[in-house]
C-alpha positions in Angstrom: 29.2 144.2 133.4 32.0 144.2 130.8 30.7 144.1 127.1 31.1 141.0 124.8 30.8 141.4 121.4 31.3 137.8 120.3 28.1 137.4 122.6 25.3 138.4 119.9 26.9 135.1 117.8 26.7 132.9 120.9 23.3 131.0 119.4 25.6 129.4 116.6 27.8 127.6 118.6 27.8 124.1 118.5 27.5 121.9 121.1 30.8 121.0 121.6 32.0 124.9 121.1 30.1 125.6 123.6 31.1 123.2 125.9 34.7 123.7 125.6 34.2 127.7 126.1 31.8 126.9 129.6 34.8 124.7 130.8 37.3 127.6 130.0 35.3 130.4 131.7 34.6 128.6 134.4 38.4 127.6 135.3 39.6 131.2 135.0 35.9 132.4 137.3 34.5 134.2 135.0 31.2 133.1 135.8 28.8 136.2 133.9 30.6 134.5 130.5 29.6 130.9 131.5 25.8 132.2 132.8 25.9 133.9 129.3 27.2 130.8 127.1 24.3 128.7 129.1 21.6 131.0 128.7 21.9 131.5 125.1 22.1 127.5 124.8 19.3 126.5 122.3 16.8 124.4 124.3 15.3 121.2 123.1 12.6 118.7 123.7 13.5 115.2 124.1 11.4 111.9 124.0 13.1 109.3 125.8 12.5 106.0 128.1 11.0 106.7 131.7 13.4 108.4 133.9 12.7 105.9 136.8 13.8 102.9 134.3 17.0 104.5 132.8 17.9 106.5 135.9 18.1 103.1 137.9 20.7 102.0 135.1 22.9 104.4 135.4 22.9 104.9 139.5 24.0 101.1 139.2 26.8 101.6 136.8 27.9 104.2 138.9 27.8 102.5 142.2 29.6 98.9 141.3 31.9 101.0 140.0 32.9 103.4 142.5 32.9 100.3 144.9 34.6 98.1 142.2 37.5 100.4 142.5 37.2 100.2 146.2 37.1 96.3 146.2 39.7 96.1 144.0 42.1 98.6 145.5 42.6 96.5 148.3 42.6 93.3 146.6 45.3 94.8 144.6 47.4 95.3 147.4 46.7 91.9 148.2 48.3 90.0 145.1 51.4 92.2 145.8 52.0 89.9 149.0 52.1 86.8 146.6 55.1 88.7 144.8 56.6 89.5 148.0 56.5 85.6 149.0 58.5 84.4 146.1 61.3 86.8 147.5 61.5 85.9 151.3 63.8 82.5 150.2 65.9 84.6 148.6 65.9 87.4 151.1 66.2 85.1 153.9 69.4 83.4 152.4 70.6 86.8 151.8 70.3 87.6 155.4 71.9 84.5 156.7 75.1 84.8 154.8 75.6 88.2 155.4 75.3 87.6 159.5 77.6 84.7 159.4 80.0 86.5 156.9 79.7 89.0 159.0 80.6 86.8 162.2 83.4 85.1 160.6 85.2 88.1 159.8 84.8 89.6 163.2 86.3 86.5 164.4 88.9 86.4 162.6 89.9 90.0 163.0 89.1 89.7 166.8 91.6 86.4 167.1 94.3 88.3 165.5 93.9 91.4 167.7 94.5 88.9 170.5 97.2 86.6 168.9 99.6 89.5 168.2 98.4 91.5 171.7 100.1 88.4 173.1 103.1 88.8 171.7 102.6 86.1 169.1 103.0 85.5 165.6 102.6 84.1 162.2 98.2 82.6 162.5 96.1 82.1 165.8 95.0 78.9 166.4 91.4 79.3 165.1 92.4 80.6 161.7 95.5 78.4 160.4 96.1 78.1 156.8 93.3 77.1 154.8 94.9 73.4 153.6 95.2 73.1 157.8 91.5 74.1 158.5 90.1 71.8 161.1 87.2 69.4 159.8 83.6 70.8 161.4 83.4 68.3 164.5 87.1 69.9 165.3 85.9 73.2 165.0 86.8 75.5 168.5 84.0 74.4 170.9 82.9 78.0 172.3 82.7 78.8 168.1 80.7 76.1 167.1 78.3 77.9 170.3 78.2 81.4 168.6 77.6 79.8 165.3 74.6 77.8 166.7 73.9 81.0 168.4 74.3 82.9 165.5 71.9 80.4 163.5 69.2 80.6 165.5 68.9 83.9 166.1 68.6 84.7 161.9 66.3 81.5 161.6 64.5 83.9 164.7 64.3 86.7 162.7 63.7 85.5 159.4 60.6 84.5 160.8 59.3 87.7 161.1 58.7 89.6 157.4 56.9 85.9 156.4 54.7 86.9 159.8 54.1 90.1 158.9 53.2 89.2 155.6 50.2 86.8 156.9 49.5 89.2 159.0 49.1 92.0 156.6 47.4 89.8 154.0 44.4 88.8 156.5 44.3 92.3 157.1 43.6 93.3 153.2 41.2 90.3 152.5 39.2 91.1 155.4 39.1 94.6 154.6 38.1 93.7 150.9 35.9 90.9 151.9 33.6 93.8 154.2 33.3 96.2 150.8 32.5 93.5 148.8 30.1 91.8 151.5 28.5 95.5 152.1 27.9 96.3 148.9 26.5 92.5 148.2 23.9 93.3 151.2 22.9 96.7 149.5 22.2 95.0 145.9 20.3 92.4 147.7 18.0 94.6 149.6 17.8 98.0 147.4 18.3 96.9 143.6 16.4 93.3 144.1 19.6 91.4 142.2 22.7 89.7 143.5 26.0 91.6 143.4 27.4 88.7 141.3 25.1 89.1 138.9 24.9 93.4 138.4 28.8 92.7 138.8 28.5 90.3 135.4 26.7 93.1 133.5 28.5 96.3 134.8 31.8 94.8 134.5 32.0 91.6 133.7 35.9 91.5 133.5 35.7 92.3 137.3 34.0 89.3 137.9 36.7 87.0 137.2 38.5 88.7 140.6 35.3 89.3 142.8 35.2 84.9 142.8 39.2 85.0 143.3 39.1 87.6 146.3 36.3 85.3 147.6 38.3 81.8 146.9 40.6 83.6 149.1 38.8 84.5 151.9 37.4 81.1 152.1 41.1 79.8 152.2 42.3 82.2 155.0 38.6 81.4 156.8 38.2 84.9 157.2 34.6 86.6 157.9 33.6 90.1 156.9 33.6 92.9 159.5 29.5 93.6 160.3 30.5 96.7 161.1 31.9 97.7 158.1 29.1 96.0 156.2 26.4 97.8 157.7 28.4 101.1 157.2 28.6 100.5 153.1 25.2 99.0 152.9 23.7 102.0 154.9 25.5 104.3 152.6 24.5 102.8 149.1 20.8 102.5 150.5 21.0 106.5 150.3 22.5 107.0 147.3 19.5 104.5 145.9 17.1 106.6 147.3 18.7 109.7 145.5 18.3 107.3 142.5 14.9 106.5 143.1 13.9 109.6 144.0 14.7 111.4 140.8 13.4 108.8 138.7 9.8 109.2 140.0 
């Protein structure tokens, strides 16, 4: 064992020397000098509230928040999707005038390729000079097709990313929704209070969202997943009997 000579001064430390040198040893693994800093820790007596009274308090802080963060996680996620909405109009426009750009200047290039292939020149037929530009109901017959063609094959495809947003939003309530729900069951049954109302003490700027993820679910008529219920409520139960347990 290597010798310390700071160690015979060790009883003066203050608390917060102390704890700042423990930390220290401990990250570099020198654990003789953190063994060393906590057995020369002066020991006190304390007189405080029963354990099982003030232990409860803080096992349920600690709980609603860890599944606060949980809840809230996905319920995060789910907002984003609003954001994402108020672009699809914009998106979708985008989409359908780069296709049709897109189309047009293939037909164009396409109807030259053939006009001067034939031996022709000066403008094909379908793209005379712009002050000559058939009106719409003139339009080529087999382009007004591919342009009806054209539209209904974006309008086909636009649908999708405004599927796939319902889709995924259902997905994050639901799986929001079953935290919450599980968590609800556990409070119920283990702490004797509803989860709204420990919610309203732990963090009562969380409870402002808890009602708005709800309001939401009730919109989308979604149900929590019993499964996933169970599976949080079963878990918390256990941690509350950890809770309990040391506070007897």
């Amino acid at each position: 064992m290597r010798q310390n000579r700071l160690a015979r001064y060790y009883d003066k430390l203050s608390p917060e020397e102390r704890f700042r040198l423990d930390l220290l040893a401990t990250a570099r693994g020198d654990m003789e000098e953190s063994e060393l800093l906590i057995r020369t820790c002066p020991r006190e007596t304390y007189t405080m509230n029963h354990r099982g009274y003030t232990g409860r308090w803080k096992g349920t802080y600690e709980i609603t928040l860890r599944m606060y963060i949980a809840v809230i996680d996905e319920f995060s996620k789910l907002q984003m999707i609003d954001t994402f909405r108020e672009l699809v109009p914009y998106s979708q426009a985008l989409s359908h005038n780069i296709a049709f750009d897109a189309y047009f200047t293939g037909h164009e290039s396409g109807s030259y390729h053939a006009w001067n292939a034939a031996g022709k020149t000066g403008r094909p037929p379908a793209w005379p000079e712009p002050e000559m530009a058939p009106d719409e109901d003139e339009q080529d017959p087999a382009m007004q097709r591919e342009m009806q063609e054209l539209e209904r094959t974006v309008e086909k495809y636009g649908a999708l990313l405004p599927d796939l947003l319902e889709k995924l939003e259902r997905e994050l309530a639901t799986n929001a929704l079953s935290l919450w729900a599980g968590f609800a069951a556990f409070c119920e049954e283990s702490v004797g209070v509803p989860a709204e109302k420990v919610i309203a003490v732990v963090l009562e700027p969380g409870a402002g969202r808890i009602e708005a993820l709800k309001d939401c679910a009730e919109r989308l008529e979604l149900e929590a997943d019993a499964e996933t219920v169970e599976e949080i409520r079963k878990g918390l139960t256990e941690t509350w009997r950890v809770v309990e347990k040391r506070g007897v």
